[in-house]
C-alpha positions in Angstrom: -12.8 3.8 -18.4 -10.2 1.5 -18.8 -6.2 2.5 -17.4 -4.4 3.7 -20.5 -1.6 4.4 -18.2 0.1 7.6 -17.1 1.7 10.8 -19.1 4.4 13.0 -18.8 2.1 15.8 -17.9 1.1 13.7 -14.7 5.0 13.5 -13.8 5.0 17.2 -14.3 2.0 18.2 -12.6 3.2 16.0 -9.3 6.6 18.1 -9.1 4.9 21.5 -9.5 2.2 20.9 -6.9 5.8 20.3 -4.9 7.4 23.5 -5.8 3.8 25.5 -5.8 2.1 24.0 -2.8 -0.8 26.6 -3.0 -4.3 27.3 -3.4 -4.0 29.6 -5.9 -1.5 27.6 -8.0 -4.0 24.5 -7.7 -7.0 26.7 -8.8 -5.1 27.3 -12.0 -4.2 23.7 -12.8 -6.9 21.9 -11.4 -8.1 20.5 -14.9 -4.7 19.1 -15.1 -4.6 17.5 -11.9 -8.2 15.8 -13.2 -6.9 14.7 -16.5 -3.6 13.2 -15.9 -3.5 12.3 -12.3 -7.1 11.9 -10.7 -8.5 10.2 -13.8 -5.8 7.6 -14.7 -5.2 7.0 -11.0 -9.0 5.6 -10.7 -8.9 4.2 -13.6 -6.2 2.0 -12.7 -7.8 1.7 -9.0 -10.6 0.0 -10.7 -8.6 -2.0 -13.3 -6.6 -3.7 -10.8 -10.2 -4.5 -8.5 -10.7 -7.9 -9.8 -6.8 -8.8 -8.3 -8.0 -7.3 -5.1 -11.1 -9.0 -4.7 -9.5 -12.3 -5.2 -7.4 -11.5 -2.1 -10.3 -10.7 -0.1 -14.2 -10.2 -1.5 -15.0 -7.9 1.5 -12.6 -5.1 0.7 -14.1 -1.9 -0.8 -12.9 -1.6 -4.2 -14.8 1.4 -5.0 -12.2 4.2 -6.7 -13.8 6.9 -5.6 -13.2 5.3 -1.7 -10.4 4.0 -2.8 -7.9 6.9 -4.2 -7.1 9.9 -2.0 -7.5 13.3 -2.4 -5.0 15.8 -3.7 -5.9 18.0 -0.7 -4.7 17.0 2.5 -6.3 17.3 6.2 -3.9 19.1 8.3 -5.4 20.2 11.0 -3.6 17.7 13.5 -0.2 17.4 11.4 3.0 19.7 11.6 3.3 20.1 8.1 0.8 22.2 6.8 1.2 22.4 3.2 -2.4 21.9 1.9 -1.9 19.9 -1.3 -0.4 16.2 -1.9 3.0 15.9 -4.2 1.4 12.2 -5.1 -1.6 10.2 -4.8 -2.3 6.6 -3.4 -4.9 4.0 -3.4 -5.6 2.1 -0.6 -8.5 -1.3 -0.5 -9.6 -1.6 2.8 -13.0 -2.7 4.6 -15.6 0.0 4.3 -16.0 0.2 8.0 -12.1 0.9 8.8 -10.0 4.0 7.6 -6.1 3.2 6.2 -4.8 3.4 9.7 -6.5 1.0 11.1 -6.2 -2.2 9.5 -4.1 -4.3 6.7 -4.3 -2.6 3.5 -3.4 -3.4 0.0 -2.2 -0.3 -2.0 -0.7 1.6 -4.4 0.8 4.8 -5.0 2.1 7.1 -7.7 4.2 10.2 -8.0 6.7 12.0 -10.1 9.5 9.6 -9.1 7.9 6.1 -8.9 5.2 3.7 -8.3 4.9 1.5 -5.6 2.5 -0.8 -4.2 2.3 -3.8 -1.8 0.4 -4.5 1.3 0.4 -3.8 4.9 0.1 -1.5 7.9 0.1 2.3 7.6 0.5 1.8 11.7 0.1 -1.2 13.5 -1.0 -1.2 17.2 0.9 -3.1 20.0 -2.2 -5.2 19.7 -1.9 -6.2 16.6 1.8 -6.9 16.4 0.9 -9.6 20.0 -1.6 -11.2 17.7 1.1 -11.0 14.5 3.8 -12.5 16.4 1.4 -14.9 18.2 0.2 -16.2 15.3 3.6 -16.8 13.3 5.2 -18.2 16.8 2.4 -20.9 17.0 2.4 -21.7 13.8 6.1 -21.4 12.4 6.0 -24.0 9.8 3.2 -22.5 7.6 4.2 -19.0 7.6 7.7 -20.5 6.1 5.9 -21.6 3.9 4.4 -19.0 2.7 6.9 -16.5 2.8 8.9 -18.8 1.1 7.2 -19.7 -1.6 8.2 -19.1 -5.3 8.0 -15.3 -6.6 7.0 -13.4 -3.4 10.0 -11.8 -1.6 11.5 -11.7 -5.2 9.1 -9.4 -6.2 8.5 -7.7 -3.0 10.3 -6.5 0.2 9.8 -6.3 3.9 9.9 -3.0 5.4 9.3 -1.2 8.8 11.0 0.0 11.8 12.6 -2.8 14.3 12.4 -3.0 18.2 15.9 -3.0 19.5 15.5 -6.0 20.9 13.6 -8.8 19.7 10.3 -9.4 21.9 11.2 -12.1 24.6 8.6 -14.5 23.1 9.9 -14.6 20.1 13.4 -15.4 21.2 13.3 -19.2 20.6 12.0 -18.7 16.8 13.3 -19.6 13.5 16.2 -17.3 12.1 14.1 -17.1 9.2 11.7 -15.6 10.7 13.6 -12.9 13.0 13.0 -10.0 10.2 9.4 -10.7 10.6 9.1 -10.4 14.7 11.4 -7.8 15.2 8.9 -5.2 13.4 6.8 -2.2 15.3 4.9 -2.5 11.8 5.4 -3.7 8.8 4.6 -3.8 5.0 5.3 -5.2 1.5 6.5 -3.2 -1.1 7.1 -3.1 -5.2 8.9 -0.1 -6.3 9.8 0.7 -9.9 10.4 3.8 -11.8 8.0 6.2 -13.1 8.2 5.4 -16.3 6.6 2.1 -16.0 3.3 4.1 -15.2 3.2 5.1 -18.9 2.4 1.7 -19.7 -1.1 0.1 -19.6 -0.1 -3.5 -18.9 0.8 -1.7 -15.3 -2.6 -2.8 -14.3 -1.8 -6.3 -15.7 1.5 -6.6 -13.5 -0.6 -5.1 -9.8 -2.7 -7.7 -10.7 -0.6 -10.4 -10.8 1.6 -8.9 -7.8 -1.0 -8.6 -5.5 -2.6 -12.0 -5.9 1.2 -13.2 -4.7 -0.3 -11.5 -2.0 -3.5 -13.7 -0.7 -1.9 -16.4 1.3 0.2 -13.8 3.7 -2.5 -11.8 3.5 -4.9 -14.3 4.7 -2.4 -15.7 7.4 -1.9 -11.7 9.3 -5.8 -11.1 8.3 -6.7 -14.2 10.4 -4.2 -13.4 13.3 -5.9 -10.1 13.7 -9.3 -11.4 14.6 -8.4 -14.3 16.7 -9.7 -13.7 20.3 
């Protein structure tokens, strides 16, 4: 079915799964969750496919594998409230889970919607072949997070070292915000409100196609020997 965008009642539902974090409460309301989150949410997962294949044709675009679930696995986490306040869409390959790898994704909840690309948690490992990669070839990466509408539509986030790796120290300036991440992603944030409208699926598209080249550059750093 095509995305015809979120309701109100999704909003709603998000913020009183918060307040009623309970099996019971989630028994009662489960046909809302399906209607107004669940639904639109892979509807819009498999509107915004074709963007995501353009990036990369070996990502699995599948909603189904795609979305999450409301219901979250707690057994190895602190917090132990069993049911999501939001949900989130993440296109990776169908061989890797979301912490492993670069992922493009969106999410939505009662407050916003964001998406971008990125690391839910890079390993050292990946970081040496990040900064590797950027350090080697300096000039190109400029390029292309310079060019023309991608760090004005999205923004770099992630936790810094203290202190900037040692092999990075001789780097462009430019490109200090970059090396100095543990992990890192890209990320698009407006208001919840602009979930209501269809052509939401129109702008992803576009954003995440801004995407391909950086994409491309980190995706290629990863699997060099």
């Amino acid at each position: 079915m095509a995305f015809e965008g979120f309701t109100y009642e999704a909003r709603d539902f998000f913020f009183d799964i918060a307040m009623h974090n309970n099996k019971e409460f989630f028994d009662a309301n489960r046909k809302r969750y399906i209607d107004h989150a669940r639904t639109p949410m892979r509807a819009l997962a498999a509107e915004v496919a074709d963007a995501v294949l353009d990036v990369d044709d070996t990502l699995d675009t599948r909603p189904e594998r795609a979305v999450s679930r409301i219901r979250r696995d707690t057994r190895f986490t602190k917090d132990k409230t069993p049911y999501r306040d939001h949900l989130w869409a993440s296109y990776r390959h169908s061989d890797e889970s979301v912490s492993q790898g670069l992922n493009l994704y969106f999410e939505v909840s009662g407050v916003d919607v964001a998406y971008g690309m990125g690391f839910y948690s890079a390993t050292p490992t990946q970081m040496r072949k990040f900064r590797a990669a950027v350090m080697k070839h300096q000039k190109q990466f400029l390029k292309i997070i310079e060019a023309e509408d991608l760090m004005d539509t999205y923004t770099l986030l992630g936790h810094d070292y203290v202190r900037l790796p040692a092999e990075c120290e001789s780097a462009d300036p430019r490109l200090l915000p970059w090396l100095c991440k543990k992990s890192f992603y890209l990320e698009h944030v407006e208001g919840f409100e602009s979930a209501l409208d269809p052509i939401l699926a129109k702008q992803m598209s576009h954003d995440f196609r801004l995407l391909a080249p950086l994409y491309h550059f980190i995706d290629d750093a990863m699997h060099r020997a």
